[in-house]
GUFI-98747 format. One record per residue (C-alpha): residue number from 1; residue in three letters; x, y, z. Coordinates in pm, 1 decimal, always signed. Layout:
BEGIN
+-----+------+----------+----------+----------+
| seq | type |        u |        v |        w |
+-----+------+----------+----------+----------+
| NUM |  ALA |        X |        Y |        Z |
...
+-----+------+----------+----------+----------+
//
This chain:
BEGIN
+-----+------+----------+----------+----------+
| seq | type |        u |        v |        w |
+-----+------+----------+----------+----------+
|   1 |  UNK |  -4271.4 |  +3421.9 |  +7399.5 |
|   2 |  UNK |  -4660.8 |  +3418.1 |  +7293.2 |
|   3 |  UNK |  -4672.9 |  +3332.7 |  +6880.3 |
|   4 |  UNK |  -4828.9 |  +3648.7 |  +6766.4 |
|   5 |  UNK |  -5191.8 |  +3724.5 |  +6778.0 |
|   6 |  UNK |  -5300.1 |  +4023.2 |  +6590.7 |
|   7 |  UNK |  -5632.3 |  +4066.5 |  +6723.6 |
|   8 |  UNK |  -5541.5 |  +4031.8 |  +7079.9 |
|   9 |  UNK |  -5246.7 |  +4266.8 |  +7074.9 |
|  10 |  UNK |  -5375.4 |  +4561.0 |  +7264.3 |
|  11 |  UNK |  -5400.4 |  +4883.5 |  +7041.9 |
|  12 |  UNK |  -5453.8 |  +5240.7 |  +7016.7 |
|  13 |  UNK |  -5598.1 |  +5456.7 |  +6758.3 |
|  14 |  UNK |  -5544.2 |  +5786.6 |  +6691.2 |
|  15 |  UNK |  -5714.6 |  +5850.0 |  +6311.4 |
|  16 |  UNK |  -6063.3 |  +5720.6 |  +6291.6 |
|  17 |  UNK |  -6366.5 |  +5868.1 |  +6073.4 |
|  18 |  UNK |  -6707.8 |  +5810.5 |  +6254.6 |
|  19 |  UNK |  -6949.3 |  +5812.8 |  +5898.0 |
|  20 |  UNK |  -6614.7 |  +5581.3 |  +5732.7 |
|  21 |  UNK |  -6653.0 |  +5338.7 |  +5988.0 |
|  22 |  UNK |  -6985.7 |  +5216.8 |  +6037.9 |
|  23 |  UNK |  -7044.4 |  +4871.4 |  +6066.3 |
|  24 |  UNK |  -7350.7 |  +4714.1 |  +5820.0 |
|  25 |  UNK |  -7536.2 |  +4626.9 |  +6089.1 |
|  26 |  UNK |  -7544.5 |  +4987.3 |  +6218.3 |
|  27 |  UNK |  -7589.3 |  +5127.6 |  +5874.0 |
|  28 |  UNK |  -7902.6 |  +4931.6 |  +5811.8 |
|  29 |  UNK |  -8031.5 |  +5036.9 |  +6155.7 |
|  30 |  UNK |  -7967.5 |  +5413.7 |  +6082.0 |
|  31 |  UNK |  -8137.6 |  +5352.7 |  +5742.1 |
|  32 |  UNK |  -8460.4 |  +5237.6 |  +5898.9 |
|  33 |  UNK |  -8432.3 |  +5495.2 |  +6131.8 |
|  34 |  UNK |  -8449.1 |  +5750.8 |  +5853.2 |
|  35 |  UNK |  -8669.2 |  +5561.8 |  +5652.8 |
|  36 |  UNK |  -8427.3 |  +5548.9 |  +5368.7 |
|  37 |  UNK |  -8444.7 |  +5207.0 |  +5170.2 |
|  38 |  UNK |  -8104.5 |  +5005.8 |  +5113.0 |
|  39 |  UNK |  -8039.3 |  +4703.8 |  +4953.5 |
|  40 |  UNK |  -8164.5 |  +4403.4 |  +5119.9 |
|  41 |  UNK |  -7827.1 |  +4211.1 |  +5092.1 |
|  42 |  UNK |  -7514.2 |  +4256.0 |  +5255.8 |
|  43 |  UNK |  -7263.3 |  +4209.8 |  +4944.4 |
|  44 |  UNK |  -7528.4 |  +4477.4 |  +4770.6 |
|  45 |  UNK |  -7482.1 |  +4738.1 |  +5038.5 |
|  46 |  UNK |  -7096.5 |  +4702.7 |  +5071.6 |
|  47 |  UNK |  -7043.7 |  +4817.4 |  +4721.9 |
|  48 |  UNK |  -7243.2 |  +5163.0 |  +4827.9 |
|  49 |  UNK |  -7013.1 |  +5190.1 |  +5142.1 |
|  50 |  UNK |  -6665.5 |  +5052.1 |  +5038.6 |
|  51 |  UNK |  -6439.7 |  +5264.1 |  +4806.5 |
|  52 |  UNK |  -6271.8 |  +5047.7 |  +4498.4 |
|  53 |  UNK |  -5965.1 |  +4907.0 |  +4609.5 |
|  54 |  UNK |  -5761.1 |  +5108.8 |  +4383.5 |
|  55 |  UNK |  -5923.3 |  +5461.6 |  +4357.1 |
|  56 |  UNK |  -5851.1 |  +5769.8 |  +4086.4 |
|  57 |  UNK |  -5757.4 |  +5994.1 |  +4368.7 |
|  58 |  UNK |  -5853.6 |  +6122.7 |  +4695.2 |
|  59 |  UNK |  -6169.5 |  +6256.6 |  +4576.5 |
|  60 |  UNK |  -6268.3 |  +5989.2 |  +4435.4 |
|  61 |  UNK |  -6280.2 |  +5749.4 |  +4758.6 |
|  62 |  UNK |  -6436.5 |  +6090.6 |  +4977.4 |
|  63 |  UNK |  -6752.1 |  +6009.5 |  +4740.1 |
|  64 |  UNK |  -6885.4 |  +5685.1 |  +4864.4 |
|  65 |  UNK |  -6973.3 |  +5914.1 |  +5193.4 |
|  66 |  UNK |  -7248.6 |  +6086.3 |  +5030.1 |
|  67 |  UNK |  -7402.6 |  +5738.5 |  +5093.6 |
|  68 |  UNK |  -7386.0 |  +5782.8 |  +5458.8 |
|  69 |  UNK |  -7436.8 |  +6105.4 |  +5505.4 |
|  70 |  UNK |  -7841.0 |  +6098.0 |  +5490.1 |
|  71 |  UNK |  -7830.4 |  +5857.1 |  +5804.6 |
|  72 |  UNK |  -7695.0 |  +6118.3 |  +6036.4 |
|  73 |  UNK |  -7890.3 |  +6402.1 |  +6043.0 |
|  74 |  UNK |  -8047.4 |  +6276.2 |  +6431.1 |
|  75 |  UNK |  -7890.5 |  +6292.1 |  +6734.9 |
|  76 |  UNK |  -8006.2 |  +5930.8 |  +6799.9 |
|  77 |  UNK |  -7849.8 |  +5872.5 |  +6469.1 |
|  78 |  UNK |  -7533.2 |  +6026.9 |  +6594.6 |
|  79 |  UNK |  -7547.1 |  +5842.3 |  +6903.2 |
|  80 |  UNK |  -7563.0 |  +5482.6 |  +6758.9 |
|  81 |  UNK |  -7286.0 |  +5534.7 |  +6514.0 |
|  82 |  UNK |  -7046.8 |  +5666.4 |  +6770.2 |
|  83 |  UNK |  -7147.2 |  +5337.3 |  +7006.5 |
|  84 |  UNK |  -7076.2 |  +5119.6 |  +6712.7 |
|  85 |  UNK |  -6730.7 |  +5257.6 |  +6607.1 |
|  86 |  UNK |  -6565.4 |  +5278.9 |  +6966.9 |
|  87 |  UNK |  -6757.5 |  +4928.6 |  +7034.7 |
|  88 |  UNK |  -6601.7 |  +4776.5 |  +6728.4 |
|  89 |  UNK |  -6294.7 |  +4904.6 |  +6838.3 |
|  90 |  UNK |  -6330.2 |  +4763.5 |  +7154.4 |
|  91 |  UNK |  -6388.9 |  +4403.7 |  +7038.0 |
|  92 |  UNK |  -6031.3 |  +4421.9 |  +6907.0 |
|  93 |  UNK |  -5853.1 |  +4511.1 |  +7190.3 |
|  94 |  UNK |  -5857.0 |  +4881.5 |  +7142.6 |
|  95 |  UNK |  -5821.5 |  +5038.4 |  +7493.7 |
|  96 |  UNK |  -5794.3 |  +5375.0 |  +7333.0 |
|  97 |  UNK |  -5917.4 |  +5562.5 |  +7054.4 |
|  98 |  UNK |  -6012.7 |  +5896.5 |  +6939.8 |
|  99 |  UNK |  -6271.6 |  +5900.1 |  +6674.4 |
| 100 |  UNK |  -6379.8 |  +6169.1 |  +6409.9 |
| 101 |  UNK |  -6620.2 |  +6344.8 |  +6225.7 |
| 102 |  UNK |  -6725.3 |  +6673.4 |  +6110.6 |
| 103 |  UNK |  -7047.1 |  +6836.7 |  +6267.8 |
| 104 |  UNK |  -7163.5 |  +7036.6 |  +5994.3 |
| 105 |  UNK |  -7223.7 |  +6729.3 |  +5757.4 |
| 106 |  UNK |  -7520.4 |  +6593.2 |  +6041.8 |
| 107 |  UNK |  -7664.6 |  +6977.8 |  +6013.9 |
| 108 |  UNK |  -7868.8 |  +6925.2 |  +5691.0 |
| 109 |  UNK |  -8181.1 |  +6876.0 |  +5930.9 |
| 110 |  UNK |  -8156.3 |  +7157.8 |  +6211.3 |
| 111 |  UNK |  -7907.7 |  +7013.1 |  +6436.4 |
| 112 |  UNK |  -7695.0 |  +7277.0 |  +6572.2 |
| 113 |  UNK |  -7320.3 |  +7204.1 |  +6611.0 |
| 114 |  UNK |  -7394.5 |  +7170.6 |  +6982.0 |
| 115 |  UNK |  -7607.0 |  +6894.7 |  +6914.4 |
| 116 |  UNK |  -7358.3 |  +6701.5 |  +6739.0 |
| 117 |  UNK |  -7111.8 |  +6664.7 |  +6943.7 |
| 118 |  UNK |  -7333.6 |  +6607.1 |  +7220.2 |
| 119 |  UNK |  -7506.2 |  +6281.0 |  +7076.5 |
| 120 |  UNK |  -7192.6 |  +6169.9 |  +6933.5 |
| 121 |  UNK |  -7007.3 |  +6219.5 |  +7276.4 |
| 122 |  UNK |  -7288.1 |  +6019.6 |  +7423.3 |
| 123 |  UNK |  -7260.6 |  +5752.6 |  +7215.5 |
| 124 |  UNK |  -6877.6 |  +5678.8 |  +7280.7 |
| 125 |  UNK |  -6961.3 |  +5725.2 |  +7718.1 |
| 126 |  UNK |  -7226.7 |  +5472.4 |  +7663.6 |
| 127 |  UNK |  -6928.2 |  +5251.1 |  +7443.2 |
| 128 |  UNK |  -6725.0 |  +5354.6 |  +7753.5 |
| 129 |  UNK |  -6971.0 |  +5184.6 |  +8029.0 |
| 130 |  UNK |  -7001.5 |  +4846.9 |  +7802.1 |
| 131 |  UNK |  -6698.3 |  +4805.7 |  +7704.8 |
| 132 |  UNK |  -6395.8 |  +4983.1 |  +7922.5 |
| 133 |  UNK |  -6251.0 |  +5109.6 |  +7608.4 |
| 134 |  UNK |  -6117.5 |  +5516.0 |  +7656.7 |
| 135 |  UNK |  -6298.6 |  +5655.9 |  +7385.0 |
| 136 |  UNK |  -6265.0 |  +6036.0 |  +7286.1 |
| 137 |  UNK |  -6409.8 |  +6287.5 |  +7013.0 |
| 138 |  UNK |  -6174.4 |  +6497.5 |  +6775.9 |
| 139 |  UNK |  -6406.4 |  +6758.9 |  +6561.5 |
| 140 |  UNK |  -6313.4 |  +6824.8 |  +6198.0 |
| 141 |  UNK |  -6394.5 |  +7159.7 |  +6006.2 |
| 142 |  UNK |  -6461.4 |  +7093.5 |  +5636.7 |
| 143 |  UNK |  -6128.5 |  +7238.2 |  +5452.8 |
| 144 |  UNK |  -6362.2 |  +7343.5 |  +5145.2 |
| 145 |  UNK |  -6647.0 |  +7502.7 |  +5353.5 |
| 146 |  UNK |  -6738.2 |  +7871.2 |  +5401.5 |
| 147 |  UNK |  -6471.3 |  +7974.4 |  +5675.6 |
| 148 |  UNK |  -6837.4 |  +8147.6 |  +5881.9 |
| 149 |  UNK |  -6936.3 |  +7789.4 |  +5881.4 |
| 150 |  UNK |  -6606.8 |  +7638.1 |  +6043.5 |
| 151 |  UNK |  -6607.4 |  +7938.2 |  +6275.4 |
| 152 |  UNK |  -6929.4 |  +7957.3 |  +6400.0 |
| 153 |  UNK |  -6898.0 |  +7586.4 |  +6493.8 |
| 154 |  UNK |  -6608.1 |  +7639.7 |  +6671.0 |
| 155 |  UNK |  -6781.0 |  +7912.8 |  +6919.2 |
| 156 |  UNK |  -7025.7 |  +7685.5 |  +6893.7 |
| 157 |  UNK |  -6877.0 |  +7362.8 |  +7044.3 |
| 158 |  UNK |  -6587.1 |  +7521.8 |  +7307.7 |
| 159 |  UNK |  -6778.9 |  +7465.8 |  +7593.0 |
| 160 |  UNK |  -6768.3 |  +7076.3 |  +7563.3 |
| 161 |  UNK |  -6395.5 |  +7015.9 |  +7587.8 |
| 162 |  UNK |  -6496.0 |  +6884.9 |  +7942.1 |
| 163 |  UNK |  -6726.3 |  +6613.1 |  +7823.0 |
| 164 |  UNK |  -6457.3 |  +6467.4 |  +7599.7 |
| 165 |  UNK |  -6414.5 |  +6677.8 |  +7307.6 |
| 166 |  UNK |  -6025.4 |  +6652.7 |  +7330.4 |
| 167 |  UNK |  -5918.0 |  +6814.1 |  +6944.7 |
| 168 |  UNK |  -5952.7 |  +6933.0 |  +6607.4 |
| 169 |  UNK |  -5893.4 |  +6860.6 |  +6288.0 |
| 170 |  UNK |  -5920.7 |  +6980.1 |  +5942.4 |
| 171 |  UNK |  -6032.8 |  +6738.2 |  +5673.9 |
| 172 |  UNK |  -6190.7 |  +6691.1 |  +5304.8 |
| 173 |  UNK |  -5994.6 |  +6866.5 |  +5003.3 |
| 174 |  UNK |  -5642.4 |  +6894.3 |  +5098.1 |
| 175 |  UNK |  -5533.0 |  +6963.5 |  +4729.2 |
| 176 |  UNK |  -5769.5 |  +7226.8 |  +4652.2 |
| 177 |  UNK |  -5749.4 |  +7397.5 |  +5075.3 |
| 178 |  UNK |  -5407.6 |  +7379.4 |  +5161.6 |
| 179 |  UNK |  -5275.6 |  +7465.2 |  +5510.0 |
| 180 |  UNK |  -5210.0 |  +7819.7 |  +5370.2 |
| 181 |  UNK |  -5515.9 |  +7896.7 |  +5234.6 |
| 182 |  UNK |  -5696.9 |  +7788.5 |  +5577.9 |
| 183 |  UNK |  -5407.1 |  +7918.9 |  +5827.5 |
| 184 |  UNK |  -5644.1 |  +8177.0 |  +5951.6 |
| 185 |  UNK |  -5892.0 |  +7883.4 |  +6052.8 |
| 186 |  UNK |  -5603.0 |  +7695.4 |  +6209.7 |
| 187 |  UNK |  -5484.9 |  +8002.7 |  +6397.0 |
| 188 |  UNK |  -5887.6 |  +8071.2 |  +6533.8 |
| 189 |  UNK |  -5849.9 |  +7684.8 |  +6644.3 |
| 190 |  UNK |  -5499.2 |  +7689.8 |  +6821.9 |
| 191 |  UNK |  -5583.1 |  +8001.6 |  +6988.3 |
| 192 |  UNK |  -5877.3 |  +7884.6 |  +7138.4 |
| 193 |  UNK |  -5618.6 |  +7604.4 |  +7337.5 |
| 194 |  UNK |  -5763.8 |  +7255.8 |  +7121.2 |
| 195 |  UNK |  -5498.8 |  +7047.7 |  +7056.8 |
| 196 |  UNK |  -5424.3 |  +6968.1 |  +6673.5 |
| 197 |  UNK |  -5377.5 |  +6759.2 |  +6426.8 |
| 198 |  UNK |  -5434.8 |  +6787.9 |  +6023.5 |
| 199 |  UNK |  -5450.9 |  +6596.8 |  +5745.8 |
| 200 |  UNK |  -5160.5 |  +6667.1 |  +5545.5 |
| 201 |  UNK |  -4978.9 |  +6472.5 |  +5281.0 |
| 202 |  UNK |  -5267.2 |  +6302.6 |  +5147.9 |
| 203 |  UNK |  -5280.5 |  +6438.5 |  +4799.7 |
| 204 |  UNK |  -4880.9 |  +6407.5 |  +4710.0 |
| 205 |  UNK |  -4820.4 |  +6727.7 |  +4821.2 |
| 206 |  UNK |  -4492.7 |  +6677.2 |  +5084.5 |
| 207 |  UNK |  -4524.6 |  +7096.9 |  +5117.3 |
| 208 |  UNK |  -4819.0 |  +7058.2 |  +5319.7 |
| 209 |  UNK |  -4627.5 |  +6869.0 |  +5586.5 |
| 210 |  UNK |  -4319.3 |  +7126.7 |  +5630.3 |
| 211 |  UNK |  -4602.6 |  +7401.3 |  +5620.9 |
| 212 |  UNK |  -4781.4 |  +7200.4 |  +5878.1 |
| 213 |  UNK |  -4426.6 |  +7197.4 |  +6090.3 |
| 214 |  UNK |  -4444.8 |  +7585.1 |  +6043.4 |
| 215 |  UNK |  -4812.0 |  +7592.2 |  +6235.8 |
| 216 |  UNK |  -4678.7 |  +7424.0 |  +6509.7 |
| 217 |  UNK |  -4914.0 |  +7149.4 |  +6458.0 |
| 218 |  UNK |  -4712.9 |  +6799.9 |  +6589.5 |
| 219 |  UNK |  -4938.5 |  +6553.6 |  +6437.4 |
| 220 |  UNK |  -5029.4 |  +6466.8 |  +6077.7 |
| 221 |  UNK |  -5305.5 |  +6216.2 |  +5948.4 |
| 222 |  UNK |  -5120.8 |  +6030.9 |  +5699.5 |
| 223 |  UNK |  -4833.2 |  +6197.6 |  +5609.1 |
| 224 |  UNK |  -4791.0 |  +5986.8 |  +5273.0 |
| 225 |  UNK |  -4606.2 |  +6251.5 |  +5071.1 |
| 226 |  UNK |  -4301.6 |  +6288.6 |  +5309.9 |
| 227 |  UNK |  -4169.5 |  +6004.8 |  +5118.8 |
| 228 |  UNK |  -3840.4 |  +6033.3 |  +4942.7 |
| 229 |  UNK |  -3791.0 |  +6361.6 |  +5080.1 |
| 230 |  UNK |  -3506.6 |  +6327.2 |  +5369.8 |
| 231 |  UNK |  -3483.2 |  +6698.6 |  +5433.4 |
| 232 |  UNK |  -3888.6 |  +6711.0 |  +5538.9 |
| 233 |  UNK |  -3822.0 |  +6364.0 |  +5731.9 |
| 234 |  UNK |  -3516.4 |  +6499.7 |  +5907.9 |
| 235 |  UNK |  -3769.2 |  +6799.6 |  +5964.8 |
| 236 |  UNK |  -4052.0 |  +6608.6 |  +6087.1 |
| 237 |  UNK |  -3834.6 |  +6453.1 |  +6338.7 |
| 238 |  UNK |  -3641.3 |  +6713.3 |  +6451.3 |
| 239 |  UNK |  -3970.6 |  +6896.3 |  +6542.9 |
| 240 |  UNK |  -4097.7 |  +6562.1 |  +6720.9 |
| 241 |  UNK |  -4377.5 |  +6502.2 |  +6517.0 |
| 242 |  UNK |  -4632.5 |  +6192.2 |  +6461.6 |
| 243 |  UNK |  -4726.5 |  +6051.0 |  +6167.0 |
| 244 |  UNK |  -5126.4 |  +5912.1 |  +6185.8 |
| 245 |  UNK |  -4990.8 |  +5632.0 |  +5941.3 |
| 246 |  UNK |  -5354.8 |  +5465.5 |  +5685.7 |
| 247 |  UNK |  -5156.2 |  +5231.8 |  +5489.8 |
| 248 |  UNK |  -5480.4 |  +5090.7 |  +5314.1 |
| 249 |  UNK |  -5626.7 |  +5401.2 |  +5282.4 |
| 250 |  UNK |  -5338.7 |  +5558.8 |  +5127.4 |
| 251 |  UNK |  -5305.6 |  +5271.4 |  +4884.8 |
| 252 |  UNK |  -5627.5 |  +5314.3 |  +4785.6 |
| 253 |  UNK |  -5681.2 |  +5694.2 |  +4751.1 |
| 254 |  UNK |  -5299.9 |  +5666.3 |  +4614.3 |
| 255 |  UNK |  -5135.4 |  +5882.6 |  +4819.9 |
| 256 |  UNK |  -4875.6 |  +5650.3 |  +4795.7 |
| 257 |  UNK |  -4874.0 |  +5502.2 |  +4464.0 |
| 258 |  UNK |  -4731.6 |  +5193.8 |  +4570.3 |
| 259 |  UNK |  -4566.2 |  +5022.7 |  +4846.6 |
| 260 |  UNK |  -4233.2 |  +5136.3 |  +4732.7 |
| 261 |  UNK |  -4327.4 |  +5474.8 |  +4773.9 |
| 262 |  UNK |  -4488.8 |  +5432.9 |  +5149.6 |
| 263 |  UNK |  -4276.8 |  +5620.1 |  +5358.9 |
| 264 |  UNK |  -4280.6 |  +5382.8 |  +5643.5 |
| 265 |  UNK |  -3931.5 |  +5263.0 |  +5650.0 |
| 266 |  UNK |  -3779.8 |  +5579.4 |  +5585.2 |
| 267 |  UNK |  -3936.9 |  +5743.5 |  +5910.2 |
| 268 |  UNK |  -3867.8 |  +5412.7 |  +6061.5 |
| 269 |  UNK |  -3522.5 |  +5459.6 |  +5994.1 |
| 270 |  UNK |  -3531.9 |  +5774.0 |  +6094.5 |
| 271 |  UNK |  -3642.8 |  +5746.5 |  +6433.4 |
| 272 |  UNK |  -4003.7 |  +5925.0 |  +6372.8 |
| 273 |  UNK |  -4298.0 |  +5911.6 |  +6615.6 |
| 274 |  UNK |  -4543.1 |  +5678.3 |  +6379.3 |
| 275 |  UNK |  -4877.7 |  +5538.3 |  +6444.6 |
| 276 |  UNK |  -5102.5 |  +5253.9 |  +6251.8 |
| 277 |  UNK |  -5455.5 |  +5360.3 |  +6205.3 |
| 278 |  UNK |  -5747.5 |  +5276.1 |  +6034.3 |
| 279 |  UNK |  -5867.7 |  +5574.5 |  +5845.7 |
| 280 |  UNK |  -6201.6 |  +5430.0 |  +5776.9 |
| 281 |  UNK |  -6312.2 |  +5100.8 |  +5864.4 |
| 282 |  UNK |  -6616.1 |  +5028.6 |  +5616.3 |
| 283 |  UNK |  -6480.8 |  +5237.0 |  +5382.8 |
| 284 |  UNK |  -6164.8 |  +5095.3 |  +5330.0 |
| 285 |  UNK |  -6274.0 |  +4757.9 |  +5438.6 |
| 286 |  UNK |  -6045.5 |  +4721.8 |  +5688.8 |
| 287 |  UNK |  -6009.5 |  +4737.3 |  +6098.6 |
| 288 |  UNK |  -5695.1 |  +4790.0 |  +6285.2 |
| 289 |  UNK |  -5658.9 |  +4413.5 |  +6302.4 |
| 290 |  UNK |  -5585.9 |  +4361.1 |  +5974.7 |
| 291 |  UNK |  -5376.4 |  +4685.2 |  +5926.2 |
| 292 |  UNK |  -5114.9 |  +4535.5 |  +6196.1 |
| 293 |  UNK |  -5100.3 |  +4211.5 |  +5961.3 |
| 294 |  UNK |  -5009.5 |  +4419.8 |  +5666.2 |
| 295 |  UNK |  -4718.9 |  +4597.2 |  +5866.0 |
| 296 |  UNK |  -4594.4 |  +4246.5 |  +6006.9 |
| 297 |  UNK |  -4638.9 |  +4088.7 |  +5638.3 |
| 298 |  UNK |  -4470.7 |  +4402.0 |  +5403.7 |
| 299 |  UNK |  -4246.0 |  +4555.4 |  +5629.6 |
| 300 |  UNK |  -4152.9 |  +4300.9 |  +5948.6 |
| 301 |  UNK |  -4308.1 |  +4485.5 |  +6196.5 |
| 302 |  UNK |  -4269.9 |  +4308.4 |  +6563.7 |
| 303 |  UNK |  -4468.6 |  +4322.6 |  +6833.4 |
| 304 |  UNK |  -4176.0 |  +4544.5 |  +7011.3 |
| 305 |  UNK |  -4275.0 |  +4769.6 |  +6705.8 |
| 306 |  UNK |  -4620.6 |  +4780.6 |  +6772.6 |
| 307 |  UNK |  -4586.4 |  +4768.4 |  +7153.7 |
| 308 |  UNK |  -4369.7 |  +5128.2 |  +7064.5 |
| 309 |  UNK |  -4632.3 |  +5254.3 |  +6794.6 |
| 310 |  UNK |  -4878.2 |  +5227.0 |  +7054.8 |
| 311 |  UNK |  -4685.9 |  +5443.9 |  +7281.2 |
| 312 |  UNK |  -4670.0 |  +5722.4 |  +7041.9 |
| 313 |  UNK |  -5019.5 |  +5717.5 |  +7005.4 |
| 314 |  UNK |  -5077.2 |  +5729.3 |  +7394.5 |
| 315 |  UNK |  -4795.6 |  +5984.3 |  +7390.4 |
| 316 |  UNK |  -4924.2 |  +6184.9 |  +7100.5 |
| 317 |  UNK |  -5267.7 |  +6151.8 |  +7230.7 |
| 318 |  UNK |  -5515.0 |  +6472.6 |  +7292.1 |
| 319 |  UNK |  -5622.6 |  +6304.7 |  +7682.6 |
| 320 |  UNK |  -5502.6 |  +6415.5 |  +7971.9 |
| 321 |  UNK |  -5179.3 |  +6327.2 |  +8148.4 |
| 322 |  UNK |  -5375.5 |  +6094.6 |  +8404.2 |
| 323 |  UNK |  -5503.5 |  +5900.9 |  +8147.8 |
| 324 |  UNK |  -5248.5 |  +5851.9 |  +7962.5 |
| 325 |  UNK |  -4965.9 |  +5737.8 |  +8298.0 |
| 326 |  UNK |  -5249.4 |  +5445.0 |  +8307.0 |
| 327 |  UNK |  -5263.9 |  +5364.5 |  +7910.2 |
| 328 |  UNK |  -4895.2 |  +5325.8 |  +7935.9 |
| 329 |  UNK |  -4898.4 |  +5088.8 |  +8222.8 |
| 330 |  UNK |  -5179.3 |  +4889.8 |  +8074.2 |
| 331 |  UNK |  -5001.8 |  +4899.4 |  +7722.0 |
| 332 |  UNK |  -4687.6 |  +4740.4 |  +7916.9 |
| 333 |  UNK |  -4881.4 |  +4442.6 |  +8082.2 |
| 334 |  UNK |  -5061.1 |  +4380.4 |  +7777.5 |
| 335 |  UNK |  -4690.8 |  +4331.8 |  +7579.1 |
| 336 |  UNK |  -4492.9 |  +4202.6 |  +7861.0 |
| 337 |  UNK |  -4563.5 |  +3813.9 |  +7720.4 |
| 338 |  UNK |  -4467.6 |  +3907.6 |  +7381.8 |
| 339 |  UNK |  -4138.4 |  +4081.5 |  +7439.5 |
+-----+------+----------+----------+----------+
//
């Protein structure tokens, strides 16, 4: 058997924030682009774009984005940053990944939703044609925006599920938005035929996930809170569910307050459908690389663990069956020396 090689295990990722992720490289391109000046040193411009390591709360780490969020008001903005996620990705043996953002936060300058999705969509095809990584777009509504916003978009972009728009998403204030108070949202969405998945469980709040169980909705980004309670695990099983697991993230934001409290081995133990993601690469200084190391080095995670992860993710995925019969084989050649 190969000795273990993090960065050369093949991977898929399911939870990925386009404006969390960009490298510095690409930030300082979309900068000039804009003509907005940044510091002239790396080490300067990391602490605008990187969240402390130990944050007050979830709010807290969502406001190093206002940083970003200037740089993508183009659709050649859009375009580059999607390129440079999915070809970051790609450069660690990602051969799948569905990245994320939220259209109406690139609308400050007259881009229409449309627009959005378009240039971002182009910039993971071109990522595509470099690299051979599968790269596809999820769409997040803004939890805390005017519900005409979220809906308008969402008439908006239905017509470009064909060019790789393969789901939705609702992110931002969990604590404040709760599944309940933006069911009607959720309901527009899943009636519409985009697959789900939510963010739920971020903010210590382990309702969220059982009233995320109630919508129907199988997948959960981070899913932090469903720690120490075995009923909602038993749930979360029972209804075949995946958890979008952020360990760094969720230490940071403390959504789990500590290792201790990470729910990992419990849905582990449990026989749950996890996944190990990155959440948001620059912001959380990390890439999926490094988040398998953590799993290996806190909680023994072996590569038949990872080679299984990695088949939820394919499994849990929003791309069509096709694709997915050929992730599966290539995920099994990729593994077969380490097992």
């Amino acid at each position: 058997m190969k000795p273990l090689d993090f960065h050369r295990l093949a991977k898929v990722e399911l939870h990925c924030h386009l404006d969390g992720s960009l490298s510095l490289e690409a930030i300082r391109s979309l900068a000039e682009m804009a003509r907005i000046s940044i510091p002239q040193e790396d080490a300067d411009l990391k602490k605008l774009v990187t969240a402390p390591e130990s944050c007050e709360n979830l709010m807290d780490y969502l406001r190093t984005f206002d940083f970003i969020r200037p740089l993508l008001q183009t659709k050649e903005a859009l375009e580059l940053a999607a390129y440079d996620v999915a070809s970051q990705a790609a450069r660690e043996n990602v051969i799948y990944t569905e990245i994320r953002f939220a259209p109406e936060l690139s609308m400050d300058e007259g881009l229409s939703a449309s627009d959005t999705v378009r240039a971002t969509l182009a910039g993971l095809q071109r990522a595509e044609t470099e690299f051979g990584i599968a790269a596809k777009l999820l769409v997040c509504g803004m939890r805390q925006s005017d519900p005409d916003i979220t809906k308008e978009l969402l008439s908006e972009i239905a017509v470009l599920a064909p060019k790789g728009l393969v789901g939705f998403d609702f992110a931002g204030d969990e604590h404040g938005f709760p599944p309940a108070k933006i069911d009607s949202l959720i309901k527009d969405v899943q009636s519409m035929g985009y697959p789900m998945t939510l963010h739920a469980g971020e903010c210590n709040c382990s309702n969220h996930i059982t009233d995320t169980l109630k919508l129907g909705i199988k997948r959960m980004g981070h899913a932090a809170a469903i720690a120490h309670h075995p009923e909602i695990i038993a749930d979360f099983v029972a209804a075949g569910a995946t958890a979008e697991f952020c360990l760094t993230s969720n230490l940071q934001t403390k959504a789990a307050p500590s290792l201790a409290d990470y729910p990992y081995q419990e849905l582990y133990e449990a026989g749950a459908k996890l996944t190990i993601n990155t959440d948001n690469r620059t912001v959380s200084d990390t890439n999926l690389t490094k988040e398998y190391q953590l799993f290996h080095r806190y909680f023994g995670t072996t590569p038949r663990d990872f080679m299984t992860f990695n088949r939820n993710a394919i499994e849990a995925s929003f791309t069509n069956s096709k694709q997915k019969d050929q992730l599966l084989e290539k995920l099994e050649t990729a593994y077969a020396t380490y097992l």
